[in-house]
C-alpha positions in Angstrom: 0.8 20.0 -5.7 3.5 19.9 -7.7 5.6 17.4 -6.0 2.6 14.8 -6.3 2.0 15.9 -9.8 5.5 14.5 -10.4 5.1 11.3 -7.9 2.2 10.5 -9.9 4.0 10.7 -13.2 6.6 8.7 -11.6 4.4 5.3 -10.9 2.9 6.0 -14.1 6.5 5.8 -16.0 8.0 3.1 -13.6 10.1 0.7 -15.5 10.1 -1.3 -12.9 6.6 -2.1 -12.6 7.5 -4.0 -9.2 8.8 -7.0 -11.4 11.9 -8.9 -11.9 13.8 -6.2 -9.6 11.5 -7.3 -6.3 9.5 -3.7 -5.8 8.1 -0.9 -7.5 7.3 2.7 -5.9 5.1 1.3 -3.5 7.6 -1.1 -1.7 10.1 1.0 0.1 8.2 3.4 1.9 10.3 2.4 5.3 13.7 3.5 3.6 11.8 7.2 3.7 8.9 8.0 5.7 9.9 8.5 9.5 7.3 9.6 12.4 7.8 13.1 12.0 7.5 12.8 8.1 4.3 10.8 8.5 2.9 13.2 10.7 3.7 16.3 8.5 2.1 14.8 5.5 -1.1 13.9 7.5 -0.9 17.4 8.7 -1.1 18.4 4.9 -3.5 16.3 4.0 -5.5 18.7 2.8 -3.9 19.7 -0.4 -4.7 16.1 -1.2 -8.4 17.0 -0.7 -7.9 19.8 -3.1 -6.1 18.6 -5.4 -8.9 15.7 -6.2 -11.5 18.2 -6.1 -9.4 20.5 -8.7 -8.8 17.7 -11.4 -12.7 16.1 -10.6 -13.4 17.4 -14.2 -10.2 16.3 -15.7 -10.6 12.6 -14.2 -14.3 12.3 -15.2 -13.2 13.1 -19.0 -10.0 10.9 -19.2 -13.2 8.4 -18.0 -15.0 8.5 -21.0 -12.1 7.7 -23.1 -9.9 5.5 -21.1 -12.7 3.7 -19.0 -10.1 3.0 -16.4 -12.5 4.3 -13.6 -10.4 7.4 -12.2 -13.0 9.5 -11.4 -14.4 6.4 -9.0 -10.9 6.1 -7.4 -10.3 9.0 -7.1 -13.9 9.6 -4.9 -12.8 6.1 -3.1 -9.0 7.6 -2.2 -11.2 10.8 -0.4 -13.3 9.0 0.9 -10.6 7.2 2.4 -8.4 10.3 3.9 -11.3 10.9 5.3 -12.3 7.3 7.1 -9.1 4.7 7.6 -6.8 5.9 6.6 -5.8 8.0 9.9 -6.0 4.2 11.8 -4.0 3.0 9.4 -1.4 5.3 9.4 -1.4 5.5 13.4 -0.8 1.2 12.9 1.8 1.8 10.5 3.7 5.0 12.8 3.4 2.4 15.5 5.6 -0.1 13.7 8.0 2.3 12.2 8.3 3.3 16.3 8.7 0.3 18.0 9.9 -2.0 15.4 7.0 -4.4 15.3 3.3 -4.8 14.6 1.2 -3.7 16.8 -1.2 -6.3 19.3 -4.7 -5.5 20.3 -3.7 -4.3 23.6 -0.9 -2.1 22.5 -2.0 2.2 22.6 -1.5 3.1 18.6 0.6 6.5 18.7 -1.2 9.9 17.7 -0.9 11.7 14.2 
């Protein structure tokens, strides 16, 4: 929990902001996830789940002063852990795999 306690403090502080130096935090990920990393965090996917459902409270208050809609994303990004994101990630293990997109025809690798 800690470790995405700090990621998220990260992307909030990046200098970078993805401009004028080509990415930000969310442009690299192929320099650091492998297969076996992707499949250990998917494994853990859970203390994601919990993690949203500790700070539910915490996102619905920085609502009503920021506005910025947290306490919606947040819902959205379970929502989503819990729907495409497992084809996504088997699309994007496939490419880290074999190099390449994957075709219709090609058998997407297991989590």
């Amino acid at each position: 929990m800690e470790e995405l306690w700090r990621l998220v403090g990260a992307a909030e502080d990046d200098p970078m902001m993805g401009y004028g130096y080509g990415y930000g935090y969310g442009c690299d990920g192929d320099a650091h996830w492998t297969p076996t990393a992707v499949r250990e965090w998917w494994r853990d996917r859970g203390r994601i789940r919990e993690y949203l459902a500790l700070q539910r409270g915490r996102f619905e208050a920085d609502d009503v002063t920021s506005g910025q809609g947290t306490a919606a994303a947040a819902r959205d990004y379970a929502a989503y852990l819990d729907g495409d994101l497992a084809l996504h990630l088997r699309a994007y293990l496939f490419r880290l795999e074999e190099g390449r997109a994957a075709t219709p025809t090609d058998l997407l690798p297991r989590l």
